[in-house]
C-alpha positions as CSV (number, residue, x, y, z in Angstrom):
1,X,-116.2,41.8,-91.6
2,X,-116.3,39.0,-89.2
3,X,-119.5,37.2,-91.1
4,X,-117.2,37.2,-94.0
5,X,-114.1,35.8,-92.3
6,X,-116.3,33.3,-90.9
7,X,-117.6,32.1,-94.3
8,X,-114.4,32.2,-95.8
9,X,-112.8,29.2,-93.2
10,X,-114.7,28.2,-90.7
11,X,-115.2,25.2,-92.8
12,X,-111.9,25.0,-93.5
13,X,-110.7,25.0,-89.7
14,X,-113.6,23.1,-88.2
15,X,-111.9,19.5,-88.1
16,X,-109.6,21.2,-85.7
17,X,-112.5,22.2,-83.5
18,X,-111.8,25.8,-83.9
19,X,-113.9,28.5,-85.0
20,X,-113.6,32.4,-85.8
21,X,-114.7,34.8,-83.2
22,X,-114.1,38.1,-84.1
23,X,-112.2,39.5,-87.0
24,X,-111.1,43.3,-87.3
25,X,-108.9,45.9,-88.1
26,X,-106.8,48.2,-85.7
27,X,-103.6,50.2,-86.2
28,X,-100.6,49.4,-83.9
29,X,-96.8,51.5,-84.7
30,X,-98.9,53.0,-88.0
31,X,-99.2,49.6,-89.4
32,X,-102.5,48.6,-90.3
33,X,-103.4,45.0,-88.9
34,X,-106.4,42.5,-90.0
35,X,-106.5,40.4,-86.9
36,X,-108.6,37.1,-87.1
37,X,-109.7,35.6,-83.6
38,X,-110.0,32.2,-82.9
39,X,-111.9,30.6,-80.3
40,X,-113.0,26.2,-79.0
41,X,-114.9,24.6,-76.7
42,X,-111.2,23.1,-76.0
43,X,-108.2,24.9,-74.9
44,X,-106.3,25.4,-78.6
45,X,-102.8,24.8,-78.4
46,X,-99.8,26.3,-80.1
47,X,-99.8,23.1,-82.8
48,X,-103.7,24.0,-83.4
49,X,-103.3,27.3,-83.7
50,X,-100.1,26.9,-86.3
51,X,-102.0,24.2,-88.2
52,X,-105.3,26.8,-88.0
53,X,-102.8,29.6,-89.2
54,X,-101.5,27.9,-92.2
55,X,-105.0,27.1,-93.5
56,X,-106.1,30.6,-92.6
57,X,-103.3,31.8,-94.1
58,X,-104.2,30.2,-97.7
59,X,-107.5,31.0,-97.7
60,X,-106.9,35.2,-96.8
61,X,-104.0,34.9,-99.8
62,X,-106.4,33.7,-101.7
63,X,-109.1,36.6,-100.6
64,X,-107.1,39.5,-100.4
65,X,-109.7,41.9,-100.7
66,X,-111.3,41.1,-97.5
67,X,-108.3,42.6,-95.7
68,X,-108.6,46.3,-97.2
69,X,-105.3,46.8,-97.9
70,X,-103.8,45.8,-94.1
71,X,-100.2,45.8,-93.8
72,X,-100.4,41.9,-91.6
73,X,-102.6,39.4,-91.0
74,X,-102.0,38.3,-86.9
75,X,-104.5,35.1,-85.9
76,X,-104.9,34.1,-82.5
77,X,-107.0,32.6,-80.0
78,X,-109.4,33.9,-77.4
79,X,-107.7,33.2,-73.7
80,X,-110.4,31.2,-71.8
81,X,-112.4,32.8,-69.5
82,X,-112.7,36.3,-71.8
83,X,-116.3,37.1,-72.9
């Protein structure tokens, strides 16, 4: 799942300097959620990570199937200092 997520817009996101790092599916309140993480060499800021969103956002529209039927899309970034 991630390898796909990662084709799909890492190109797409890396003028920003961001990049996917991880990308999965858990269930929170019995909705299903397709959560894309982002991670930098930089500290990525809220306007990044809107900006990232949007494209993100566009590109998974456009790709549906790769989010089997989850009920939300969340994206966010890694805190620095996690493995």
């Amino acid at each position: 799942m991630k390898e796909t997520v990662e084709n799909l817009v890492n190109e797409a996101i890396k003028d920003l300097n961001v990049f996917v790092s991880d990308a999965f599916i858990d269930t929170e309140e019995g909705k299903k959620r397709f959560n894309i993480v982002l991670d930098s060499e930089e500290v990525i800021d809220l306007n990044k990570i809107t900006e990232a969103s949007r494209i993100i956002n566009k590109i998974m529209d456009e790709n549906e199937s790769v989010m089997e039927d989850a009920d939300e899309l969340d994206i966010f970034s890694k805190e620095k200092g996690e493995e």
